[in-house]
N, C-alpha and C positions, 0 to 999 in steps of 0.2 A: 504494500500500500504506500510506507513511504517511497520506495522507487518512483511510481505512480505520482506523485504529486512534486516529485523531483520534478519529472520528465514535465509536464503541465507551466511548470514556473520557468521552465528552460526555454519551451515552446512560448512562450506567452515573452517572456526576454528577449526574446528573438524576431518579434514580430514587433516590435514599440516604436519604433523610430519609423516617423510620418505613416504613424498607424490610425485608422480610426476604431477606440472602444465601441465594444455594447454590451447590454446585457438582456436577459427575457426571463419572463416566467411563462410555462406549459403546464396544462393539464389535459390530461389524459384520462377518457374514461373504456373501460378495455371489456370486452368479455371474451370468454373461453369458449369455445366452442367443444371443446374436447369435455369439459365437466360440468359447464353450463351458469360458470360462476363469474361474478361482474365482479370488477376491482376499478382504482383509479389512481393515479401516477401523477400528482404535480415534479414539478420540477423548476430546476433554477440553469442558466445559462449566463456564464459572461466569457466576451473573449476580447480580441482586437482582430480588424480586417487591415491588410496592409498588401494593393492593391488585388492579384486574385489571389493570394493566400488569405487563410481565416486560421486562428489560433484558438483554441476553448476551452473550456472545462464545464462540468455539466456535471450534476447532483440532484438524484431521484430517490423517488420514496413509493413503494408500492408492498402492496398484500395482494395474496393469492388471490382471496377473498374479501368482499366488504367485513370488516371486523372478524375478522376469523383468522387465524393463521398468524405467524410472524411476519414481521414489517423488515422489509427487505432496502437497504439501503445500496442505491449503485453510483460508482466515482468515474467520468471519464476524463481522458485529455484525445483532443480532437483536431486533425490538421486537415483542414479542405482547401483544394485548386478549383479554381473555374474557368473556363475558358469564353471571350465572349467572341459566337459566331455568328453567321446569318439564320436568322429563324428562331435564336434561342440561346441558351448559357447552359450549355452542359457544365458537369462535377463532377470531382470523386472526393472520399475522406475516408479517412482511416481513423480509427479510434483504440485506445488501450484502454481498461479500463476492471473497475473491482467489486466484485459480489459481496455485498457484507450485510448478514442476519444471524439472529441467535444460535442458529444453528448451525451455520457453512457459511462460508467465504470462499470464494476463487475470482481469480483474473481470467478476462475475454480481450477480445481483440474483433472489429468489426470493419467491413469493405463497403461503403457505400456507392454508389454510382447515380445521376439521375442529371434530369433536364428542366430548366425553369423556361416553358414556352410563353412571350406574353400575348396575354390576348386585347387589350385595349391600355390608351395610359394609365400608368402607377397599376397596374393589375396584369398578373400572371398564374399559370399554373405548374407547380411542380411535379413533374413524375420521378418515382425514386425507387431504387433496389436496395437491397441493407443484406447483406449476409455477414451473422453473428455467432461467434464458437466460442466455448471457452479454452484454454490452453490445455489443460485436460481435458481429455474426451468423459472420465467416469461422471460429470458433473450434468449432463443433459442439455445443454444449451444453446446446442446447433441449430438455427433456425434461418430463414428466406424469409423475407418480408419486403409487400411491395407496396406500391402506396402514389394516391393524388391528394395535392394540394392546393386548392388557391389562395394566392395571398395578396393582401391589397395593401399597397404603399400609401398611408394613410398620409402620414407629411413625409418632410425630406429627411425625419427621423424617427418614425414612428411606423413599424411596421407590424401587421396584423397576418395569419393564418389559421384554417381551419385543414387538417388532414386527417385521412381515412386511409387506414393499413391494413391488410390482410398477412395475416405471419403462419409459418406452415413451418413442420420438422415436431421439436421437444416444446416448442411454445405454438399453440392452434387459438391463437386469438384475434378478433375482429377489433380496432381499435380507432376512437374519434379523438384527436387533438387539437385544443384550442389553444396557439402561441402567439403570444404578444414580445415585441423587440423594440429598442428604445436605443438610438446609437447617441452616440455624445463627442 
């Protein structure tokens, strides 16, 4: 975990000079499809963008279940590219990152891939792939998860999204995200 927070403060150093901050809060409300149980996941995001690199770190809180089950704490450090083309801004990001609840802990590592199409001003929609493992295989946490977003650039600093994920493998969850971003 402290490696982890090394590597986040290294990445986030790295990226400071003629950077621009942000930060966000997400929530997430999820259900399982495999057991039939709703949960929800807020979350915290701050990074810096310095031009197409993005630097982050990102802090979730979820249960299996509404009130049932242990509360599962997750830590990441997050490096996204984007490229801007005709038509749209593709990305990729790569994420480290650590399992932590009362009963287990383990570190993941995750591939993003996806495309921000815009469809009118200040307004686009995200397509996005995420395949997610943990470093151990005995931990279950290999998953595909794909997903749309629209998000509307509400001012020149305040940006708004709404996403829909479908995730297959050891996590079979359907999931709505509401994320607000505030750059500084």
């Amino acid at each position: 975990m402290k490696k982890l927070l090394v590597l986040g403060a290294l990445l986030g150093a790295m990226g400071v000079a003629n950077a621009q901050g942000y930060a966000g809060i997400e929530y997430a409300d999820n259900h399982n499809r495999a057991t039939g149980a709703d949960s929800y996941t807020p979350a915290v995001v701050v990074g810096v963008k310095n031009g197409a690199w993005q630097y982050s770190g990102k802090t979730s809180w979820s249960q299996a279940e509404y009130g049932n089950g242990a509360i599962t704490t997750a830590y990441e450090a997050r490096i996204k590219h984007s490229w801007k083309v005709a038509g749209g801004t593709p990305y990729a990001q790569v994420r480290l990152g650590e399992q932590v609840s009362s009963t287990t802990n383990f570190s993941y590592y995750a591939v993003d891939a996806g495309v921000v199409v815009p469809v009118v001003a200040k307004v686009g929609v995200d397509f996005s792939y995420r395949y997610r493992n943990a470093f151990s295989t005995g931990n279950n946490f290999e998953t595909n998860r794909y997903g749309i977003e629209p998000v509307v650039q509400l001012t020149d600093k305040d940006k708004v999204g709404l996403r829909y994920t479908r995730s297959y493998g050891d996590s079979e969850t359907n999931s709505w995200r509401l994320a607000y971003t505030r750059s500084f």
